[in-house]
N, C-alpha and C positions, 0 to 999 in steps of 0.2 A: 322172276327173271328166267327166262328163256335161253339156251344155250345149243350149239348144235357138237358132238363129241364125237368127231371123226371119225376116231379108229375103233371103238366097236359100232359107229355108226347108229346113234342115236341123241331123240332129242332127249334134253333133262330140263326140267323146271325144278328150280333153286327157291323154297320161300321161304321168308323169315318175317316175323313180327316187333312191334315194340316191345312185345311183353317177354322176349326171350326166345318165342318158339319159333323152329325152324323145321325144313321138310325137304328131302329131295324125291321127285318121281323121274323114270325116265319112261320111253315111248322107240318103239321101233320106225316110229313117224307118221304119217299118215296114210291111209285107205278111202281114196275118193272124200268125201266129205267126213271123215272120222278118225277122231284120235286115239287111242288107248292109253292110258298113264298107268303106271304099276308103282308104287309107294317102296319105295328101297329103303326108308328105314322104320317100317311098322314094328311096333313089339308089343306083344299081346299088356295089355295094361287091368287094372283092377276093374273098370268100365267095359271096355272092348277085347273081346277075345280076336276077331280077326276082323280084315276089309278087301274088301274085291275089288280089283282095278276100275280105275273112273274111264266113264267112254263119254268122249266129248263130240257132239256132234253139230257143225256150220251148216245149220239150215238155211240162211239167206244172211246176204251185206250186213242184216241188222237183228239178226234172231240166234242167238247159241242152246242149245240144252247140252245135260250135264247129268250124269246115271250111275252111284256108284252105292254098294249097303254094306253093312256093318253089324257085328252078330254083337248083342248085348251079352256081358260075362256074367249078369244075376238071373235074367230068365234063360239065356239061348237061344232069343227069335232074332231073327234079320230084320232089319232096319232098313228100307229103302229112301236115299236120300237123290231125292229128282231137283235141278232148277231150269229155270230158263233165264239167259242174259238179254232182252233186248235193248237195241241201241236208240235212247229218243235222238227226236231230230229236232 
């Protein structure tokens, strides 16, 4: 879910699953075709030591990608995790 938060002027996305999990990011909004999302309630976990904001970017009507990495807490390498959404017709 999508949300717009006026008065520090940003957007948040709110997600929650069946299985319990939930997440919020907020976004100072968008840059020409490009989001920025920054994860507001990351906590370094026994798996993940940290994650870098996701950059979403509206390549066309029907093509999204998606760019965000995550450092592994047993070796310490970055993880780069890339998608693309396209939309069938």
């Amino acid at each position: 879910m999508y949300t717009r938060d006026s008065d520090p002027k940003r957007w948040v996305d709110i997600m929650t699953s069946d299985l319990g999990g939930y997440d919020a990011s907020s976004s100072p909004g968008w840059n020409g075709n490009t989001i920025v999302w920054t994860d507001n309630m990351f906590k370094p976990s026994s798996d993940v030591m940290a994650v870098t904001p996701t950059t979403q970017t509206k390549v066309s009507d029907s093509k999204w990608t998606s760019h965000t990495t995550f450092q592994e807490r047993s070796s310490g390498r970055w993880i780069s995790v890339d998608t693309v959404c396209n939309k069938s017709t």
